[in-house]
C-alpha positions in Angstrom: 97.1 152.7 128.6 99.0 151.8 125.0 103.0 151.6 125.4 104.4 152.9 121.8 108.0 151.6 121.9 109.9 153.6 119.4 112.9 151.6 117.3 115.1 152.3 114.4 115.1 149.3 113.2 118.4 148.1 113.4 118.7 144.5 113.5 118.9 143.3 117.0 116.4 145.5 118.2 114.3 143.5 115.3 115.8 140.3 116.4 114.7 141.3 120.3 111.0 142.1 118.7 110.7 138.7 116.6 111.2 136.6 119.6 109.4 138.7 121.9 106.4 137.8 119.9 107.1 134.4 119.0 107.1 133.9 122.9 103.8 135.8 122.7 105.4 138.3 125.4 104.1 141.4 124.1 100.4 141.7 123.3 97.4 143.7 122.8 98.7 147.0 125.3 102.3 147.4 123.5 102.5 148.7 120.1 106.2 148.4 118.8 106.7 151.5 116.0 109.4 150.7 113.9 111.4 153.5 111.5 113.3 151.5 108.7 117.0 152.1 108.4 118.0 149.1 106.1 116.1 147.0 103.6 116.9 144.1 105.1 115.8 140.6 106.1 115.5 141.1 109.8 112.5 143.9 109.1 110.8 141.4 106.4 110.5 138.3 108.4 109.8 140.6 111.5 107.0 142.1 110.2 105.7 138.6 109.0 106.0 137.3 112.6 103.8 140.6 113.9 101.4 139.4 111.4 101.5 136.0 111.9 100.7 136.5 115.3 98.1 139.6 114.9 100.3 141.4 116.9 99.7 145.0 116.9 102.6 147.0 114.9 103.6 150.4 113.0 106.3 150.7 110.5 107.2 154.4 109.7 105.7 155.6 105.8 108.9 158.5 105.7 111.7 157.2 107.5 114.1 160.6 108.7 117.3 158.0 109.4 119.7 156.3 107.4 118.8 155.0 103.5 115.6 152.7 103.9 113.6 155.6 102.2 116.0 156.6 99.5 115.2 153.7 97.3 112.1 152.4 96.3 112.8 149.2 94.9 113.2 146.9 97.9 115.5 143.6 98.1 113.1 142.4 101.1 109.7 144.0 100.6 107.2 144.3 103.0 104.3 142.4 103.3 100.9 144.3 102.5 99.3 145.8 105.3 96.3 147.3 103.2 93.6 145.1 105.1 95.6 144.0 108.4 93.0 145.7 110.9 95.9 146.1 113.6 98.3 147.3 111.4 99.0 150.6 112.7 99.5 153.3 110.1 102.5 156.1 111.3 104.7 159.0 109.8 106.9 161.7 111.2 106.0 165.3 110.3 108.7 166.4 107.9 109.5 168.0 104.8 108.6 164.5 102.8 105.0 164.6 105.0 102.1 163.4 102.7 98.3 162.5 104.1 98.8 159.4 102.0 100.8 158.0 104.5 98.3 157.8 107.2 95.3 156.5 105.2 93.4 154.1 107.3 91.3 151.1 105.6 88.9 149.0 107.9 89.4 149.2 111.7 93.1 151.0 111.0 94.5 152.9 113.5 96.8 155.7 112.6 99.6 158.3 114.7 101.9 160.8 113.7 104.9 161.7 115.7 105.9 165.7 115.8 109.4 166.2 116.2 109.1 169.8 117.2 105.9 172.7 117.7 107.0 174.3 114.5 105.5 171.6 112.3 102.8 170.9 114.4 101.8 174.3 114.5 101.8 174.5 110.9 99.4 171.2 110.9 97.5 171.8 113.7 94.2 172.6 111.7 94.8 170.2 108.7 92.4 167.6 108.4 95.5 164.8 108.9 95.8 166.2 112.6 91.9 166.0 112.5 91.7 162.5 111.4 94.7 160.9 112.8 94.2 158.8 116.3 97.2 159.6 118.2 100.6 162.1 118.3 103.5 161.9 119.8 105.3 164.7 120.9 107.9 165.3 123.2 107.5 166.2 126.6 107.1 169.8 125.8 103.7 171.9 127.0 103.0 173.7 123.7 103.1 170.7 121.7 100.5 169.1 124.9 98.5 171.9 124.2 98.4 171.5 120.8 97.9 167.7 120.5 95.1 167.8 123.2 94.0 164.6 124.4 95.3 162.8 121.2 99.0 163.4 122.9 101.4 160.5 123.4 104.7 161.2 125.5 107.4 160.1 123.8 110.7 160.3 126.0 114.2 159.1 125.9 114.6 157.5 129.5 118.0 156.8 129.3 121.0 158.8 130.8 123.1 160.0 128.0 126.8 160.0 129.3 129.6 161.0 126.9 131.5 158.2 127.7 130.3 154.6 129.2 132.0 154.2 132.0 130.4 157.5 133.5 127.3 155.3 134.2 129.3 153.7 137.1 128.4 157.3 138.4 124.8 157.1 138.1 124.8 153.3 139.2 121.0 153.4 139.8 118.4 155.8 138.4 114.5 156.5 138.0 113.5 155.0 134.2 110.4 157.4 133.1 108.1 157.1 133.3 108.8 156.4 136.7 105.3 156.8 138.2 102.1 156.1 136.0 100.1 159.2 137.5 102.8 161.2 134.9 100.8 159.4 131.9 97.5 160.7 133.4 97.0 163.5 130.9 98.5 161.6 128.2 96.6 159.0 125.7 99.3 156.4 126.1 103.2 156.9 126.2 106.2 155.6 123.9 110.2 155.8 124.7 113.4 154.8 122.8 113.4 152.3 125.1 117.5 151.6 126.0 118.5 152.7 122.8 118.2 156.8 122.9 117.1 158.9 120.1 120.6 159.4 118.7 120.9 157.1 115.6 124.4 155.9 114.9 125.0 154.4 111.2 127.7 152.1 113.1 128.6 151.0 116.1 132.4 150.9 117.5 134.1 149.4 120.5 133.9 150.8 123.4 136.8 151.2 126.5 134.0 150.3 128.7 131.0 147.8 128.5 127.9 148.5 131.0 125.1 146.6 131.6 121.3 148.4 132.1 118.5 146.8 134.0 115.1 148.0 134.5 113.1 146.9 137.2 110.2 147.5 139.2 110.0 148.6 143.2 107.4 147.8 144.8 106.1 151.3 145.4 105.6 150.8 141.1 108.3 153.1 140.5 110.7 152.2 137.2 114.4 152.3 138.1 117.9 151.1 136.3 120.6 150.1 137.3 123.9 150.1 135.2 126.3 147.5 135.8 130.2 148.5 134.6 133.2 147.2 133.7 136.2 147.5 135.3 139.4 147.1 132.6 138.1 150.5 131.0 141.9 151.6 130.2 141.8 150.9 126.4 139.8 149.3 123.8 141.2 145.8 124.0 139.5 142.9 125.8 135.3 143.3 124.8 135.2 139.7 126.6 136.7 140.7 129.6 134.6 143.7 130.5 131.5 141.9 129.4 132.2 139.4 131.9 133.3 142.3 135.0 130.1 144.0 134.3 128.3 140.5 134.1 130.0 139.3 137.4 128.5 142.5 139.1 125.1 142.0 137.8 124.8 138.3 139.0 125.1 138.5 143.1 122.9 142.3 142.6 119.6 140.7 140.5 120.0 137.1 143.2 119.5 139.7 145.9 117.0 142.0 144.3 115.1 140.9 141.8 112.4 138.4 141.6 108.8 137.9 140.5 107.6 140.2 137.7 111.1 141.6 137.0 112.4 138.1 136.0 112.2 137.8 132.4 113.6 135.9 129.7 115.5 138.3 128.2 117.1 138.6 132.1 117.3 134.8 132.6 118.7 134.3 129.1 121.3 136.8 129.5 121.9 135.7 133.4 122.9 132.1 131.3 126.3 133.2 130.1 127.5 133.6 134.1 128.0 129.9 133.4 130.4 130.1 130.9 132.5 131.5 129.4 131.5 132.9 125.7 131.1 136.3 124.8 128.0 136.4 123.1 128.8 140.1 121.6 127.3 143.3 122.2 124.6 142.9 119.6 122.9 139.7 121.7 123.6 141.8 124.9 121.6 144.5 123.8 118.6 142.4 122.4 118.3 140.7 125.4 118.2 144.2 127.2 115.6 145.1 125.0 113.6 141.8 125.8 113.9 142.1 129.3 112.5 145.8 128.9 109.2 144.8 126.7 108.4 141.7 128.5 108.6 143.6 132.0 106.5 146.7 130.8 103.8 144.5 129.1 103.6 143.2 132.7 103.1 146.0 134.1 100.5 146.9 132.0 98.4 143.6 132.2 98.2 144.4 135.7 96.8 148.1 134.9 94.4 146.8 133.0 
């Protein structure tokens, strides 16, 4: 089973990558897809460290989100993938679509993602479709039925709440897939990880910070918990409510959480209960990120 996590790109989900593979905490069974949304130097030197370490990786040929694909002259350019055998070639059905994008040299792998049956109805006899190794769909039975046993689920786990401090409602949730029999019919799976689908040009402070933590039980179920801040009443003090929601993670993963589901993403993050700096929201969420990889790469070493 091949885990496709799905990111846009932005830089501390790129930061979270780099150092997950300069750790050497991802490997052969998770394939990190990337879609561009700045040329920047986080996506350069990331990609260098995937190939530097023949990790296995797909950056998107027509990126939907953002400006990455509105200019072809690049400050940061990417390295040439032409001959990198576990370079995985990608592109999103769209109006842009070409078959260019997914030609495959040597031992190349290649997927296509299909947003919606529509467009892969209207490719579904093409020789791309016929040619290409994998495509993700949503979780959607036409499109299954469509993409046969080439299909990879591609899901957006986490809880979308209108405001943050409605996850102190939810507290603790199933995290799909929550039980590897639903992957049974599927050639692999792939999520947004703890990110979601939505893509947001810019961030902006919240009245509430929570804290999201996946973990395995011991039946193998996924599950998260969301850890919340308390001194939601405004905008003002990020530091504070980093440290409530921090303060409530700390006595909950001493009492729960141990063996596989300790990470270094968790025990890096787990660090800044002894202190007092507020490493920012962008750290936070790498870490989150790291935590999330390292545990499902886990998982999956033992499937194998």
């Amino acid at each position: 089973m091949i885990y496709y996590p799905y990111f846009r790109g932005r830089m501390y989900d790129l930061l979270a990558l780099k150092e997950l593979v300069e750790n050497n905490l991802l490997g052969p069974n998770i394939v990190p897809i990337i879609e561009p949304v700045r040329d920047s130097k986080e996506l350069q030197t990331t990609v260098q460290t995937f190939i530097d370490h023949a990790q296995p990786f797909s950056v998107i040929a027509n990126p939907q989100v953002s400006v990455y694909g509105l200019n072809d002259t690049k400050l940061y350019p990417l390295l040439d993938v032409e001959k990198i055998n576990f370079y995985v070639r990608s592109a999103i059905l769209s109006a842009d679509f070409s078959s260019d994008f997914l030609r495959t040299s040597g031992q190349q792998k290649s997927l296509v993602i299909a947003p919606n049956y529509e467009l892969l109805k209207a490719y579904q006899h093409s020789q791309v479709l016929k040619a290409v190794d994998k495509i993700l769909i949503p979780d959607v039975a036409r499109l299954h039925k469509l993409a046969g046993k080439k299909a990879v689920l591609l899901t957006d786990p986490l809880t979308f709440v209108k405001h943050v401090e409605d996850y102190s409602l939810l507290e603790d949730e199933f995290f799909e897939p929550n039980n590897w029999y639903q992957m049974l019919d599927f050639d692999g799976f792939s999520d947004y990880s703890m990110v979601g689908h939505i893509y947001f040009d810019k961030g902006m402070p919240s009245r509430a910070i929570a804290l999201h933590l996946i973990y395995v039980t011991k039946d193998g179920s996924l599950r998260i918990h969301h850890f919340v801040s308390d001194s939601n009443e405004s905008m003002r003090g990020q530091k504070i409510k980093f440290f409530e929601a921090l303060d409530k993670l700390i006595p909950w993963v001493e009492e729960n959480i141990s063996g596989l589901n300790m990470t270094l993403g968790l025990e890096k993050l787990l660090e800044f209960g002894s202190g007092d700096k507020f490493p920012g929201l962008g750290v936070v969420k790498k870490l989150s990120i790291m935590h999330h990889l390292e545990l499902m790469g886990r998982l999956l070493d033992i499937e194998d």
